[in-house]
C-alpha positions as CSV (number, residue, x, y, z in Angstrom):
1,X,0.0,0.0,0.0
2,X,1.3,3.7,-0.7
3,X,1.6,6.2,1.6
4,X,1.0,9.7,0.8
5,X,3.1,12.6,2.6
6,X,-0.5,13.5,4.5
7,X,0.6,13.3,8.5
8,X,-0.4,10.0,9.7
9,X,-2.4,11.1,13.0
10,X,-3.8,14.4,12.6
11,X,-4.2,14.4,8.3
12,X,-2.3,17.7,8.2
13,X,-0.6,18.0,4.8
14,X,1.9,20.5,5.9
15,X,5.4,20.6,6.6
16,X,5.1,16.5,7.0
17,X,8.6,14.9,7.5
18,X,9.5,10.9,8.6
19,X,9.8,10.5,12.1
20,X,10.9,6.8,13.5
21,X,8.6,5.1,15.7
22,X,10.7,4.5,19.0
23,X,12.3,0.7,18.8
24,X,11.1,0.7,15.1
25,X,12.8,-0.5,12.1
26,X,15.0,2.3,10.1
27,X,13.5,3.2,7.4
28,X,9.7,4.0,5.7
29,X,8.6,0.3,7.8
30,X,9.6,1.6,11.1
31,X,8.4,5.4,10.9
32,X,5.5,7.4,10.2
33,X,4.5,10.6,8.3
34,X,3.8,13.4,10.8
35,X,3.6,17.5,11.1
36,X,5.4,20.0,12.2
37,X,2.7,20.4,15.0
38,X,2.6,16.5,15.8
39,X,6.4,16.0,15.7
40,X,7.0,18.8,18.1
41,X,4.7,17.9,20.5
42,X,6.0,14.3,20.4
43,X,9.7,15.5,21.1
44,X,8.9,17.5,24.1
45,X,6.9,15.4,25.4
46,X,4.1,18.1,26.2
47,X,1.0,16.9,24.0
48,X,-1.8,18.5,23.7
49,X,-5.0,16.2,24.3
50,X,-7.6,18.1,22.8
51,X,-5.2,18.2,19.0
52,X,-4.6,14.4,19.4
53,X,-8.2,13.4,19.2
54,X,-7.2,12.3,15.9
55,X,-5.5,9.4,17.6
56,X,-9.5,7.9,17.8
57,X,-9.1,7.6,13.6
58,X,-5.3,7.0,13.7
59,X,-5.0,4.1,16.1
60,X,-7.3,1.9,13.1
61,X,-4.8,2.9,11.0
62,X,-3.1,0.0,8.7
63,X,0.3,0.6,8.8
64,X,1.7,-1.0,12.1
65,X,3.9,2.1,12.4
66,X,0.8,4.6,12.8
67,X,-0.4,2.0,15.2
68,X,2.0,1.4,17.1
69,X,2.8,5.3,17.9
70,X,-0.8,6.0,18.4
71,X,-1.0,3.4,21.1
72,X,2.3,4.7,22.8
73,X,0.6,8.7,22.5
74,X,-2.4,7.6,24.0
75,X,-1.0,5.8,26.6
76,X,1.2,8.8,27.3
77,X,-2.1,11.1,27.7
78,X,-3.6,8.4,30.0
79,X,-6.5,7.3,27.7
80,X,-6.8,3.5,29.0
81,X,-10.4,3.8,27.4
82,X,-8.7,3.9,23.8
83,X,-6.0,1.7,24.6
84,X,-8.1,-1.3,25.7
85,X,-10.1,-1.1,22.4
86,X,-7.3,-0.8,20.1
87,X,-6.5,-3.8,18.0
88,X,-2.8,-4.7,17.4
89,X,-1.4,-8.2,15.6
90,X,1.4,-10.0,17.4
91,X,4.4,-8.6,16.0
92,X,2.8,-4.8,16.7
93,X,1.8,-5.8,20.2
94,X,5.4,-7.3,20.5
95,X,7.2,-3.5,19.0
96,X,4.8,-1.8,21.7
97,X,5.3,-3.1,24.8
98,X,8.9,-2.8,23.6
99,X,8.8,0.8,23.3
100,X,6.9,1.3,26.5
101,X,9.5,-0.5,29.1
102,X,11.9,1.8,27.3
103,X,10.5,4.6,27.4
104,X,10.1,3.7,30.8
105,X,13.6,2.7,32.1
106,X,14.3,6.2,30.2
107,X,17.0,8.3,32.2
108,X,15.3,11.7,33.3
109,X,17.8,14.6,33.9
110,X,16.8,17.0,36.8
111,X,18.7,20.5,37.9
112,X,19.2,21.0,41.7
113,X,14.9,22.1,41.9
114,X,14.0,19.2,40.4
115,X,13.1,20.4,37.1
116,X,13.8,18.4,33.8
117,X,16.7,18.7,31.5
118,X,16.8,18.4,28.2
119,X,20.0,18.6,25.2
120,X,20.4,22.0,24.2
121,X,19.0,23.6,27.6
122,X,21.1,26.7,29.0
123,X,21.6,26.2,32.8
124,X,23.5,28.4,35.7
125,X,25.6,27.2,38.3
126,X,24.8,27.2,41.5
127,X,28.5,27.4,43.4
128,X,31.7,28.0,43.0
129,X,33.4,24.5,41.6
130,X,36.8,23.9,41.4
131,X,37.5,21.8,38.2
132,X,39.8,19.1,38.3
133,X,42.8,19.1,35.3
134,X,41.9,22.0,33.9
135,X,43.1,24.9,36.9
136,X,40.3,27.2,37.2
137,X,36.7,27.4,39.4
138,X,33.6,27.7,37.2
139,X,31.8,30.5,39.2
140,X,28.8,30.6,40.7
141,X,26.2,32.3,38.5
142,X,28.0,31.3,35.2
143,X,25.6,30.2,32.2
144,X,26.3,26.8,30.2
145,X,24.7,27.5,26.9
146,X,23.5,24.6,25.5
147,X,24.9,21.1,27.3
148,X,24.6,17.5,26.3
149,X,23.2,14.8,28.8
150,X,25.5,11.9,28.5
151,X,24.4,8.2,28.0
152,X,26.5,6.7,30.8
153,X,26.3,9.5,34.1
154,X,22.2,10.3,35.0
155,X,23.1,12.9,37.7
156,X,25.7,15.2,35.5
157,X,25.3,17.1,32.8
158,X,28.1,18.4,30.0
159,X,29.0,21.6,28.8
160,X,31.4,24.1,28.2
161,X,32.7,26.5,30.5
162,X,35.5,29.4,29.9
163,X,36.0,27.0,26.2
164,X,36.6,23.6,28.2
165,X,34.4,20.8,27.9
166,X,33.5,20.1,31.9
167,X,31.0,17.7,34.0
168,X,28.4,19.2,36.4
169,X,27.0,17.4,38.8
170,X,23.1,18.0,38.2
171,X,22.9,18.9,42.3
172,X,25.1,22.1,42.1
173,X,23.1,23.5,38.8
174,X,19.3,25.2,38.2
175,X,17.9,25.7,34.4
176,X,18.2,28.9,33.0
């Protein structure tokens, strides 16, 4: 079956780019078409219930894909109704609950008030810390523009501070 670059949940037709469906397949098999509304809202995380009422058409949807990410949006919004009347073949039911224990066992950055991090954030620091190797103290008050939030450390952070790439120890830093 074709698929037309119409986005899959909502039936925008603009600005409509390939996104992967989390634990899917590179490639047309393991993504769906989506918005520029959709995909941002799906990135940060912060969806908006009332535009993804569409997921009531989507979730019948043919394409395991489209499926798939409608089941993992509407159990993000809470909508056990939907979920339990959903449809999904083996191998589908298989790709979701793969994509929900990851999501779940995902690694959630938090600054010293508890508020998320995210890549690309700007964040101050919080005290004066000495850093180790390189001979200076990154001051309190200081701005990091822009830090990374690496794979293998959940409570630091990375970023650059007078042009040296440093660690912060999520504790000792608030977002900007």
């Amino acid at each position: 079956m074709a698929r037309s670059a119409v986005c899959e949940l909502c039936g925008s037709d603009e600005d409509v780019t390939l996104m992967t469906v989390p634990q899917g397949e590179e490639g047309e098999e393991g993504s769906i078409y989506v918005c520029a509304n959709c995909k941002s809202q799906i990135e940060n995380e912060e969806l908006d219930e009332t535009h993804f009422n569409c997921l009531n058409d989507s979730m019948w949807s043919e394409v395991p894909a489209v499926k798939v990410m409608s089941g993992l949006l509407l159990s993000q919004l809470g909508r056990q109704d939907l979920l339990e009347m959903m449809y999904l073949e083996e191998a589908e039911q298989a790709w979701f609950d793969k994509a929900q224990s990851a999501a779940a066992n995902k690694v959630v950055f938090r600054d010293a008030n508890g508020v998320e991090l995210h890549a690309g954030d700007s964040i101050v620091i919080l005290k004066d810390l000495d850093v180790k190797g390189a001979g200076f103290t990154a001051k309190r008050g200081t701005t990091v523009t822009r830090i990374s939030l690496p794979n293998d450390m959940d409570d630091h952070v990375e970023g650059r501070v007078n042009g040296t790439k440093i660690y912060l120890k999520t504790e000792f830093i608030k977002k900007a």
